[in-house]
C-alpha positions in Angstrom: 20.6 -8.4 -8.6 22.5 -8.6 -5.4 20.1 -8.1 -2.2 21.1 -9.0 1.7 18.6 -9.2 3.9 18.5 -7.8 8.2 18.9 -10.4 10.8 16.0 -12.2 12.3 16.9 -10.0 15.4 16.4 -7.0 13.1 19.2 -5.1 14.7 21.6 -4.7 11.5 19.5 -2.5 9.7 21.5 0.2 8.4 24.2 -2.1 7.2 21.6 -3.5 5.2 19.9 -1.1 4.1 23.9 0.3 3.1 24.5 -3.2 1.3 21.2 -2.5 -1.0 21.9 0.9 -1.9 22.8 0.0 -5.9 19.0 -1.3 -5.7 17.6 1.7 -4.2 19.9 3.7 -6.7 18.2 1.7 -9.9 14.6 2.8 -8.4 15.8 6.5 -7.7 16.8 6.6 -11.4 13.7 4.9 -12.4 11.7 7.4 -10.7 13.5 10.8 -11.8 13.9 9.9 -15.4 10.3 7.6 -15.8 7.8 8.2 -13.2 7.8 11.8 -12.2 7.6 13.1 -15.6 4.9 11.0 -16.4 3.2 11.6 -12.9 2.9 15.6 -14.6 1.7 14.2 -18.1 -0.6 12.0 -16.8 -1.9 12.5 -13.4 -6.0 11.6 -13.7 -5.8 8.9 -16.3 -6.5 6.1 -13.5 -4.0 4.1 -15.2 -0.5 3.2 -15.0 0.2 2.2 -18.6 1.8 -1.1 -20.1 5.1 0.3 -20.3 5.6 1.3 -16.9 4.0 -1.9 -15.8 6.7 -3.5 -17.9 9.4 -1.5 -16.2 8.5 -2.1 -12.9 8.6 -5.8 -13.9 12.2 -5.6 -15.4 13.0 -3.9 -12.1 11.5 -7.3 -10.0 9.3 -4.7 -7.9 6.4 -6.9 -8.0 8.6 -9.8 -5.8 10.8 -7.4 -3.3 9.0 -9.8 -0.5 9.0 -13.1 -2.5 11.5 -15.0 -1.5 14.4 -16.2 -4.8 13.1 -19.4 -4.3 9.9 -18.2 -5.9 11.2 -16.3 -8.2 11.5 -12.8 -6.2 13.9 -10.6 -4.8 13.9 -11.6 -1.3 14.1 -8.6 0.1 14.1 -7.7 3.4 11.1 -5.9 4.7 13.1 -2.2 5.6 14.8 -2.1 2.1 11.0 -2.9 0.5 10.3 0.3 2.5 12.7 2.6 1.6 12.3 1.4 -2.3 8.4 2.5 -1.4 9.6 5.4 -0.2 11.6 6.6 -3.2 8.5 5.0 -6.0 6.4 7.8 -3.2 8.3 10.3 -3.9 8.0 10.2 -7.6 4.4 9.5 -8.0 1.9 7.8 -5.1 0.0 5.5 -7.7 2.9 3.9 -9.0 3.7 2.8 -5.1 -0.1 1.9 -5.0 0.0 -0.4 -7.7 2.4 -2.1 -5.5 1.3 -2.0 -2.1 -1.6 -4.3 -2.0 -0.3 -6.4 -4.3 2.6 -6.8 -1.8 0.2 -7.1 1.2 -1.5 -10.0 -1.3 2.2 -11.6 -1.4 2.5 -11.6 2.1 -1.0 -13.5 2.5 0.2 -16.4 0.3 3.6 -16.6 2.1 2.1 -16.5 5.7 -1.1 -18.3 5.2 -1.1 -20.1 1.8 -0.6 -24.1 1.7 2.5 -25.7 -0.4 0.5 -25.8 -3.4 -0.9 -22.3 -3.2 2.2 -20.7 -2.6 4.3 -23.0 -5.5 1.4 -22.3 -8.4 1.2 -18.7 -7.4 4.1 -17.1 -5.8 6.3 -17.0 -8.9 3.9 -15.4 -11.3 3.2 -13.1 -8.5 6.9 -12.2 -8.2 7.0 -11.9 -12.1 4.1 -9.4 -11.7 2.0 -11.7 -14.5 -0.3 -12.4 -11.8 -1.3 -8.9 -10.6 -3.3 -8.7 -7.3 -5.6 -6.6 -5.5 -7.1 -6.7 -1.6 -10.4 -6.5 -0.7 -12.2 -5.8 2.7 -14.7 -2.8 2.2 -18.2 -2.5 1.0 -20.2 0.2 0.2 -21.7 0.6 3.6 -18.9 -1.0 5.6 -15.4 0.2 5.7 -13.4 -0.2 9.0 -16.2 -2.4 10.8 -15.3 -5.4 9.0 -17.1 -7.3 11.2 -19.8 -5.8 9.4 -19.5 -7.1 5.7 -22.5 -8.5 4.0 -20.3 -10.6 1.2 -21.2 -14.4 1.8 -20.1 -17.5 0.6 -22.1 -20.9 0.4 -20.8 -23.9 0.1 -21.4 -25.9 -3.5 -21.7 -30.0 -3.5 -18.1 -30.0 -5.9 -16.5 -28.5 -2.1 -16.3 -25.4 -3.6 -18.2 -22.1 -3.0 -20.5 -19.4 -3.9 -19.6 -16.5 -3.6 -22.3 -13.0 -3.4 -21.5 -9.7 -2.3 -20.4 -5.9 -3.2 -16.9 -4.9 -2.8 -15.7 -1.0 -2.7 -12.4 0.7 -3.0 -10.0 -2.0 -4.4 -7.0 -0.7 -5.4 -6.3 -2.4 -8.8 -9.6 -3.6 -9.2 -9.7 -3.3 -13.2 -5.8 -4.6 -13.5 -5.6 -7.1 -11.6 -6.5 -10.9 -12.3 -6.6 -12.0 -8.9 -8.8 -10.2 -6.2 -8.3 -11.5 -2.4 -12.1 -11.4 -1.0 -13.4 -11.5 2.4 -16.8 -13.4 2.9 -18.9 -14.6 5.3 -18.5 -18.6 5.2 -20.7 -19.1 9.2 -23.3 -17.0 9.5 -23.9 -18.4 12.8 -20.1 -17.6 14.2 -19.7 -15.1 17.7 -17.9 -13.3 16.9 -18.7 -12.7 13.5 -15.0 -12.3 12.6 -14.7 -16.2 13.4 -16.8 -16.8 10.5 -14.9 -15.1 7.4 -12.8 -16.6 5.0 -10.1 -15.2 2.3 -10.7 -16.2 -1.2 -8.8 -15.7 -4.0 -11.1 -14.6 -6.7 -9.5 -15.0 -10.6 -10.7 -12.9 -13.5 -9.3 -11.5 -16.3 -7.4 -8.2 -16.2 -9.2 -5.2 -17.6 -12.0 -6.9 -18.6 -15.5 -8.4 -16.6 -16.0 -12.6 -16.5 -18.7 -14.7 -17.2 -20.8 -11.8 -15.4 -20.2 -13.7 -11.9 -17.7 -11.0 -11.7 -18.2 -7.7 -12.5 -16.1 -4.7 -12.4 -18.7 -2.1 -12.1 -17.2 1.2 -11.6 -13.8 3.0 -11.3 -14.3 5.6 -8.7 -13.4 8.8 -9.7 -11.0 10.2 -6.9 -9.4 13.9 -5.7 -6.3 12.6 -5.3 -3.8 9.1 -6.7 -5.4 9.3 -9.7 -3.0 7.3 -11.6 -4.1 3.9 -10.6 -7.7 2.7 -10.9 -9.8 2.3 -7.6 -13.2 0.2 -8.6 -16.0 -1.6 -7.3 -16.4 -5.4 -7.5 -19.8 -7.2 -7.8 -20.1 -11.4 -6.8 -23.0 -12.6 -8.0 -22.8 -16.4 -7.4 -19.6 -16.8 -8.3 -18.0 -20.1 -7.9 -15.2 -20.8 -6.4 -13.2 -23.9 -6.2 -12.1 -24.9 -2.8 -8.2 -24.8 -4.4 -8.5 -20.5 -4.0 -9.3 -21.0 -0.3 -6.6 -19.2 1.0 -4.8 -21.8 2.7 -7.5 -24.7 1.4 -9.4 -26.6 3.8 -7.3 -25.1 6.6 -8.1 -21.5 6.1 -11.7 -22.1 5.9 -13.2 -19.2 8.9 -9.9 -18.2 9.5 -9.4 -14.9 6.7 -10.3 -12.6 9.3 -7.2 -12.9 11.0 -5.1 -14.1 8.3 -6.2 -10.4 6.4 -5.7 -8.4 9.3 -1.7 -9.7 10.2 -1.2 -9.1 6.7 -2.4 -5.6 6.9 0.4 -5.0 9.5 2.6 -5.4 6.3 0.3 -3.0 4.1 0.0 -0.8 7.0 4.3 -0.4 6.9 4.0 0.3 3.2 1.6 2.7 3.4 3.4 4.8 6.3 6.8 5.1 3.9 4.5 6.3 1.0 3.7 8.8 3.3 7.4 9.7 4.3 7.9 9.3 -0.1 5.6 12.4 -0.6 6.6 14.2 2.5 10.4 14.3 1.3 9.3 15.1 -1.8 7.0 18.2 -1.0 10.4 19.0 1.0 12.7 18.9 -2.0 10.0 21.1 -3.8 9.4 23.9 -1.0 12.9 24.0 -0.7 13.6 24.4 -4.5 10.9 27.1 -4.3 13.1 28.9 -0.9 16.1 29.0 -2.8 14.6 30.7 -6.1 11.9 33.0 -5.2 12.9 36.3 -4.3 10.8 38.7 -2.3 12.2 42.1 -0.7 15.3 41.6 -2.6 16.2 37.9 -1.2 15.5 34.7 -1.2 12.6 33.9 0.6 14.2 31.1 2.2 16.4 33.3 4.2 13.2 34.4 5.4 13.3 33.1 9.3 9.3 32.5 8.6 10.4 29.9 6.0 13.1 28.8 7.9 10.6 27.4 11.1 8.4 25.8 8.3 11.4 23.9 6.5 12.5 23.2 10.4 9.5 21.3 11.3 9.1 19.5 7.7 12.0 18.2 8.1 11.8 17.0 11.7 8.3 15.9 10.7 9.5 13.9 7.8 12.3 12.2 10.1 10.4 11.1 12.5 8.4 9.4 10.5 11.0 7.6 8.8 12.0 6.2 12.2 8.6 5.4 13.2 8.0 3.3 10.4 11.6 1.4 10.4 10.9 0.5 13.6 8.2 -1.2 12.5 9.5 -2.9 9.7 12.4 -4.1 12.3 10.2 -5.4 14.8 7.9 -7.1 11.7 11.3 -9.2 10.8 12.3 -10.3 14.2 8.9 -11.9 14.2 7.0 -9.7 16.4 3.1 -8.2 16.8 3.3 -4.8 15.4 -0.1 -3.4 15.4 0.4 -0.7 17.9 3.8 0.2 15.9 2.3 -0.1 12.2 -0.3 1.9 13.4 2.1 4.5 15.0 3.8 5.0 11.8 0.7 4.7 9.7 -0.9 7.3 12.2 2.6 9.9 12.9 3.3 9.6 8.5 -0.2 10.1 7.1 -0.5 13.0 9.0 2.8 14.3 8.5 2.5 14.0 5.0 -0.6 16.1 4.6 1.3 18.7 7.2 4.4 19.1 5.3 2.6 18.8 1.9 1.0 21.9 3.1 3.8 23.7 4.1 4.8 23.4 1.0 1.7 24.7 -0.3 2.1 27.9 1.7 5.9 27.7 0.6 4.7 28.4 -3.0 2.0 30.9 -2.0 -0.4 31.4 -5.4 1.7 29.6 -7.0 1.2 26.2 -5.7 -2.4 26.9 -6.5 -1.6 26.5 -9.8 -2.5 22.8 -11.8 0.7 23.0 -13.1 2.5 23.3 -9.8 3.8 19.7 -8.8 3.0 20.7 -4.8 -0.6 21.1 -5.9 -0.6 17.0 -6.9 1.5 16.3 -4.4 -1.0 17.7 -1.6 -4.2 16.3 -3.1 -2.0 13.0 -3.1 -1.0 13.2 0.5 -4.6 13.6 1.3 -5.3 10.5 -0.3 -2.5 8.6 2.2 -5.2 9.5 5.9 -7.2 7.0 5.1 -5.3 4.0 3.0 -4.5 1.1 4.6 -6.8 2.1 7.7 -7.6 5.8 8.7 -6.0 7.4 11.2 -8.6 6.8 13.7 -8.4 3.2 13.5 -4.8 3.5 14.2 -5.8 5.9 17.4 -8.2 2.8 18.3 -5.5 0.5 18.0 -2.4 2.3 19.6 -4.8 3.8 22.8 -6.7 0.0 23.2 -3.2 -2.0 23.1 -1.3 1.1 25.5 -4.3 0.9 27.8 -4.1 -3.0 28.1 -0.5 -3.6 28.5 1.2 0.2 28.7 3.7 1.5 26.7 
């Protein structure tokens, strides 16, 4: 596979993004003859199954960020988008396999130390080593500073790890979980008292009863890939899955949250993925349906609504390769992640209901792909940080230092 990657500056991002077309081609085809017909066969089963996995393998979608001297694609971070975009538009949970696993990559790469990043970076890129992120617990969610999870240090240099994790996105699948504990109790503020652990077990299947999958949560919406809980009950953990070893010790607090810039830009081009998709769908639906002998499309009523879905969807798409631009030239993005997380989410759910209305009964229908598609865009408000945690950040960072 030939990939090119956009200028540290960030400004040569079209011609980039034009260079990697024939690899954004491969994952369009992927998606219109694999994933959307099994996203209608199989939507519920909270499980992407082996062949896809195998697929998306073959297609080095696990390592778009890894750089080919790991093993991965090397991709830059506005073609990763757009390939998000188009796995989005096919079928949300096969994008959210891939998104905190990515976010996972991106911890290793930025925080890891040479040994953590050379023993686990190529099976991550292979996708052998499948990872998921975890921050929330049951009664904590976007007050991190808030978690209960603990970790006490063991005589070996290692640590114990106790505590109850919620909402982890490949939570049964994955073999690695990246787990934020409490390693100084005594720290002000609390947040510089957390550390990142890299927590093994095996896929689809509890430990030694240290770790313990205990429930996949049954959800409305991206219902092909498993959401679980995760119980620590003294685990042990070797001071090697420290991430960043003795180095990183109290520092996962901030090592998570730049990472989640990354998640934060993959989430918002899910969110254009399912927008332009419940597009392509109401405007399918325009074109056919006929009501007082025409197309309702030619309709000016449907006309405004496929106006502003489109402009909706555009935006977005702008918003968040922005971000992605700014991300590679090396700068802070949390005011313009959370724009685009913030503008896409709710754009998504917007145009996924316009589409709804589009369809009129019709889209009320289980069998209608708008009906998944809206309870999927739903699912997008609140991943990777709701969207009033985005308000937070955007209104706190433009009331500091304006816009």
């Amino acid at each position: 596979m030939t990939v090119s990657n956009i200028g540290k500056n960030g400004d040569d991002m079209d011609k980039v993004l034009d260079q990697n077309a024939a690899y954004i081609d491969r994952i369009k085809a992927f998606v219109a003859d694999i994933i959307r017909p099994l996203a209608a066969r199989d939507d519920g089963d909270n499980m992407i199954g082996a062949e896809v996995i195998a697929q998306m393998k073959a297609l080095g979608l696990f390592g778009t960020l890894i750089p080919k001297a790991y093993g991965g694609l090397g991709l830059d971070l506005a073609t990763h988008c757009a390939v998000m975009e188009e796995l989005a538009s096919g079928w949300v949970s096969v994008a959210g396999v891939l998104n905190p696993h990515v976010l996972c990559c991106n911890l290793v790469l930025t925080s890891g130390s040479d040994a953590q990043k050379h023993s686990l970076l190529p099976s991550m890129a292979s996708g052998d080593l499948r990872c998921a992120f975890s921050l929330t617990e049951p009664h904590t969610g976007s007050d991190v500073q808030s978690i209960t999870t603990a970790a006490e240090p063991l005589d070996d240099g290692g640590w114990s790890l106790t505590g109850h994790k919620r909402w982890i996105t490949n939570g049964h699948a994955a073999n690695m979980v990246f787990v934020l504990a409490i390693t100084d109790p005594e720290a002000k503020p609390a947040h510089k008292g957390m550390t990142c652990f890299m927590v093994e077990k095996p896929p689809f299947a509890d430990g030694d009863g240290s770790v313990v999958v205990e429930e996949i949560i049954d959800k409305m919406g991206d219902r092909g890939v498993e959401t679980t809980d995760l119980v620590l009950r003294a685990h042990p953990c070797p001071a090697s899955r420290v991430l960043g070893e003795k180095a990183g010790v109290n520092r996962g607090f901030a090592q998570m949250m730049q990472s989640m810039e990354t998640g934060r830009i993959g989430a918002s081009s899910m969110c254009v993925g399912v927008a332009r998709r419940c597009l392509e769908v109401g405007l399918d639906y325009a074109r056919t349906r006929e009501t007082f002998g025409q197309k309702i499309g030619n309709h000016q009523a449907i006309q405004f609504k496929l106006a502003d879905m489109a402009t909706k969807i555009e935006a977005a798409r702008l918003l968040t390769r922005n971000a992605a631009r700014l991300k590679t030239a090396g700068a802070r993005v949390d005011m313009a992640a959370g724009m685009a997380k913030l503008f896409a989410s709710d754009a998504a759910v917007e145009v996924a209901e316009e589409a709804f209305r589009i369809h009129g009964s019709n889209g009320y229908s289980r069998s209608s792909e708008v009906e998944r598609l809206y309870r999927d865009a739903l699912s997008l408000v609140s991943a990777e940080g709701p969207s009033e945690i985005q308000r937070m950040i955007i209104g706190r960072t433009v009331f500091r230092d304006g816009i």
